[in-house]
C-alpha positions in Angstrom: 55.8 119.8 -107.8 53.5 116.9 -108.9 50.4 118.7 -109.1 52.1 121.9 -111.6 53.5 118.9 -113.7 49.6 118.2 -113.7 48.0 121.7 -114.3 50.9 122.1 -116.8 49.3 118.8 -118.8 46.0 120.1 -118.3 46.8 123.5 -119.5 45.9 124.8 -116.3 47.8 127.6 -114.3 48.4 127.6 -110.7 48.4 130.5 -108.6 49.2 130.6 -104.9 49.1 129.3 -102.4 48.9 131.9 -100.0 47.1 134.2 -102.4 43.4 136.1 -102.5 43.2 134.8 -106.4 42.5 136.1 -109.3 40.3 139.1 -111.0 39.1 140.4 -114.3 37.2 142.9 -113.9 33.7 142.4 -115.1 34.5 139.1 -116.3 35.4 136.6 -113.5 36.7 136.4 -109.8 38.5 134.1 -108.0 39.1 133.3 -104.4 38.5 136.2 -102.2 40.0 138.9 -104.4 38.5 142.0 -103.9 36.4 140.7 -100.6 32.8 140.4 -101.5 31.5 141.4 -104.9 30.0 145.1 -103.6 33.8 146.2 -102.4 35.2 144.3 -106.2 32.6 146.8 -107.5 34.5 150.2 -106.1 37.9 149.0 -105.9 38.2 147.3 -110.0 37.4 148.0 -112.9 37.1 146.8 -116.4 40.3 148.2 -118.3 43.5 147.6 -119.9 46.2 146.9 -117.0 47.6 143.9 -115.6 48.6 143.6 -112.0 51.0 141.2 -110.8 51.1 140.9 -106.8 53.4 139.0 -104.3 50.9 140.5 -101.8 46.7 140.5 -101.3 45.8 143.2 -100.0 48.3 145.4 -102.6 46.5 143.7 -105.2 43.2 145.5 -103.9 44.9 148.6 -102.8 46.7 149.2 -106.5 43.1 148.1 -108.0 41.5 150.8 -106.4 44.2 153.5 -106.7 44.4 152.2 -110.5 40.5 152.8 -110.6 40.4 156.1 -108.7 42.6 157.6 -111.8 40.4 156.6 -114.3 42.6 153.2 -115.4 40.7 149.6 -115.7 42.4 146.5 -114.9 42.3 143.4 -117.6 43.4 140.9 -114.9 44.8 141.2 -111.4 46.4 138.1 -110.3 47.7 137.3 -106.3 50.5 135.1 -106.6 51.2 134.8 -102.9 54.3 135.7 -100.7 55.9 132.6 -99.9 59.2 131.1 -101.1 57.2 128.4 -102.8 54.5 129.6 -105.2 52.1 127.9 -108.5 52.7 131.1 -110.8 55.1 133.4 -110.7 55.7 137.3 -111.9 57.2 135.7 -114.9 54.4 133.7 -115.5 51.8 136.2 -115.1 54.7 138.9 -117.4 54.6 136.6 -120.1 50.9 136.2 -120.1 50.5 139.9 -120.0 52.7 140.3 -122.8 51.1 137.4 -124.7 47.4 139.5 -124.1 45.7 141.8 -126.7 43.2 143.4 -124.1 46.4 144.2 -121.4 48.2 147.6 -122.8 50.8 147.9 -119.6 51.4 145.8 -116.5 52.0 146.9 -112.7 54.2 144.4 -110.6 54.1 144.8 -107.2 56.7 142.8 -105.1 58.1 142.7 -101.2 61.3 142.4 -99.7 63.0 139.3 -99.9 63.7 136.6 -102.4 64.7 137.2 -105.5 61.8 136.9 -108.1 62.0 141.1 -108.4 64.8 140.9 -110.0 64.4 137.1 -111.8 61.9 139.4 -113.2 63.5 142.7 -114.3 65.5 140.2 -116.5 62.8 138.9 -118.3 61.2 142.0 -118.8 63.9 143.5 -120.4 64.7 140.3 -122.5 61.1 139.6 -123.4 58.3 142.3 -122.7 57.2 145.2 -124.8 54.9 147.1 -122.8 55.1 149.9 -120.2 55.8 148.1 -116.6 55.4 149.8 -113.6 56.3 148.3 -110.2 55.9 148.9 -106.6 58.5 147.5 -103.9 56.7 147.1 -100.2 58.9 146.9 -97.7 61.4 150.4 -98.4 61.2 151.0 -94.7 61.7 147.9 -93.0 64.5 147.5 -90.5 67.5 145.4 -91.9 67.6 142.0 -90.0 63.7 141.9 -89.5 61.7 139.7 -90.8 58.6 141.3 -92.1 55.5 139.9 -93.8 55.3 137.0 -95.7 57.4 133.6 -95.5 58.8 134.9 -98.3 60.2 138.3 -97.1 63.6 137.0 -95.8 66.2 139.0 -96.9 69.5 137.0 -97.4 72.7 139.4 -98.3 72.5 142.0 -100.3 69.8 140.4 -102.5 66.1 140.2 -101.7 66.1 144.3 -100.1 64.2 147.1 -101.8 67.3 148.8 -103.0 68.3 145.9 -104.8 64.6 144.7 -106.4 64.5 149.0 -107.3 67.7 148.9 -109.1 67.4 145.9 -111.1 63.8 146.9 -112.0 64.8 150.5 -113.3 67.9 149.0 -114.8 65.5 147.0 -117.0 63.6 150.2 -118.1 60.6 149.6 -114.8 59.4 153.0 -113.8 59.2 152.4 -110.4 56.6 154.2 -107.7 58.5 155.0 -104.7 54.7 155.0 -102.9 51.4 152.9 -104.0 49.7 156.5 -105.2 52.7 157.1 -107.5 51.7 153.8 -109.6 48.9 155.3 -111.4 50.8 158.7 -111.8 53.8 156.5 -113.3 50.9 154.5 -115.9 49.2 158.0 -116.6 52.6 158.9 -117.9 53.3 155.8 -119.9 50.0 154.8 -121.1 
């Protein structure tokens, strides 16, 4: 906790750990977002949409499914899949919001915890633009632990169904598959 006390002075922003970084397209990488700077080429590109992801390799996949539709990224930020993270989807929502160059925001999240829906109630308190998430983790057996450190699902909070509701209850379109993410922005945007 120290050391975000410490960015927090510096007005610095943590993010991870357990996470591949940070990219803006064009502009700046990193950690190992993207892999090396020949795959960053195909999978981002310079656009207008944020992404938000619990997990890395999303991040990239979403990027590149974003890209393949003809939709740029602003700034693609891994926050990492453990219970204890720097930045969170709030965080990175409210920076989104706050930026000019970021026209609408994809969140993609994971079974367990509760930051999904921690965030579907800041979004509809606090955030203007289109949001469209993606839940991994629809198909995983109940009672198995799956992924991350953070993917421990603990009652009837922290599943899919429950991060889905809350989201579309706060106005998130929601892609049922990674591909339906840039059909879902296509439509808002």
């Amino acid at each position: 906790i120290e050391f975000l006390e410490l960015a927090e002075e510096c007005e610095a922003r943590v993010i991870g750990p357990n996470t591949l970084g940070l990219i803006s397209p064009g502009r700046i990488k990193l950690g190992m977002a993207g892999g090396p700077v020949e795959d960053v080429r195909k999978a981002y590109t310079p656009g207008h949409v944020g992404i938000a992801s619990r997990s890395g390799g999303m991040t990239t996949e979403i990027a590149n499914l974003l890209t393949t539709h003809g939709i740029g990224q602003s700034t693609c930020i891994g926050i990492g899949g453990d219970p204890f993270i720097g930045s969170d989807f709030i965080d990175c929502l409210d920076a989104f919001e706050k930026d000019p160059d970021t026209k609408g925001i994809v969140m993609v999240g994971e079974i367990g915890g509760t930051a999904e829906e921690e965030a579907a109630a800041f979004i509809k308190a606090n955030v203007t633009k289109p949001v469209v998430s993606y839940i991994a983790g629809v198909t995983a057996p109940p009672g198995k632990r799956m992924g991350h450190a953070g993917a421990i699902i603990q009652g009837s909070t922290g599943t899919a169904d429950s991060k889905i509701n809350a989201l579309r209850k706060a106005g998130v379109a929601v892609g049922e598959l990674p591909g339906k993410v840039a059909e879902e922005l296509l439509r808002l945007l």
